[in-house]
C-alpha positions in Angstrom: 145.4 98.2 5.1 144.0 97.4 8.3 141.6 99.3 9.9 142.5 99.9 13.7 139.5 99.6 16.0 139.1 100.6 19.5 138.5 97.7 21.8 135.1 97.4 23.9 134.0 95.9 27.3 130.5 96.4 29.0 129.6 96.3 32.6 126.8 97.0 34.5 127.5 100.4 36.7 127.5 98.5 39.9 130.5 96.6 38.4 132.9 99.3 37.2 134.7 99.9 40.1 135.8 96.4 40.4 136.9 95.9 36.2 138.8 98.9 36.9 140.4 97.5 39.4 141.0 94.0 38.1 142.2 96.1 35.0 144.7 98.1 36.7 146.0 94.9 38.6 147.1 93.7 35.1 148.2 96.4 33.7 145.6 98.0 31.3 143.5 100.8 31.8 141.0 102.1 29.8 141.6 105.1 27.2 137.4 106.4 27.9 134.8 105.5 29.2 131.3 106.5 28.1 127.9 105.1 28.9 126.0 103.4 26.1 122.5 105.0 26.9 121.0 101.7 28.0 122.5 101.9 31.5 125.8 99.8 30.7 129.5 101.3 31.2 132.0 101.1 28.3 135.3 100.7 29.0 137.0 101.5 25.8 140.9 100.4 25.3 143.0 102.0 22.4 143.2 99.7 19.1 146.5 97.2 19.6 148.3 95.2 17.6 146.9 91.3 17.5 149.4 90.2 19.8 148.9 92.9 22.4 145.1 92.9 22.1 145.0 89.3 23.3 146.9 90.2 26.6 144.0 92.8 26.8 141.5 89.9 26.6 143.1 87.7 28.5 143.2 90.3 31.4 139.3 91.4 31.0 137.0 90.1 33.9 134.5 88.4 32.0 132.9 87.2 34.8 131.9 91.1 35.8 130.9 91.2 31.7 127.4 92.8 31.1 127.1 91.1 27.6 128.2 87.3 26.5 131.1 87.1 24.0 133.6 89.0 22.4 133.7 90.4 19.1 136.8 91.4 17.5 137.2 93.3 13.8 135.2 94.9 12.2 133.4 91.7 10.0 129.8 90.1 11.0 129.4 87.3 13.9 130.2 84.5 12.9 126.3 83.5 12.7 125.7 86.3 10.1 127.6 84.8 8.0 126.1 81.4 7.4 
């Protein structure tokens, strides 16, 4: 079976206002959001199927993204694996 996992995007704080609002303009909005106790915002999205989740990540605004690259499952990076 597998397991269902919460999807993740970081901003800076300055930026959440504006990935919530390019968010909403496509339709998703975030299920919480936390901060990470390192001074970054978390939006965090319900788990979706594979089909739905890539809507989701074609709809985040990387370019407000506090972190490079997007990791999805629950397996290594591909570098950890080699």
């Amino acid at each position: 079976m597998v397991k269902s996992i919460p999807a993740r995007f970081s901003v800076l704080p300055e930026n959440e206002a504006a990935a919530l609002a390019h968010l909403k303009a496509r339709g998703y909005s975030p299920m919480m959001i936390e901060e990470d106790g390192r001074g970054l915002i978390v939006l965090i999205f319900a788990a979706l199927p594979d089909d739905e989740l890539l809507g989701l990540v074609q709809a985040l605004p990387v370019h407000l993204s506090a972190k490079v690259g997007i990791i999805m499952g629950d397996q290594s990076p591909p570098s950890a694996q080699a």
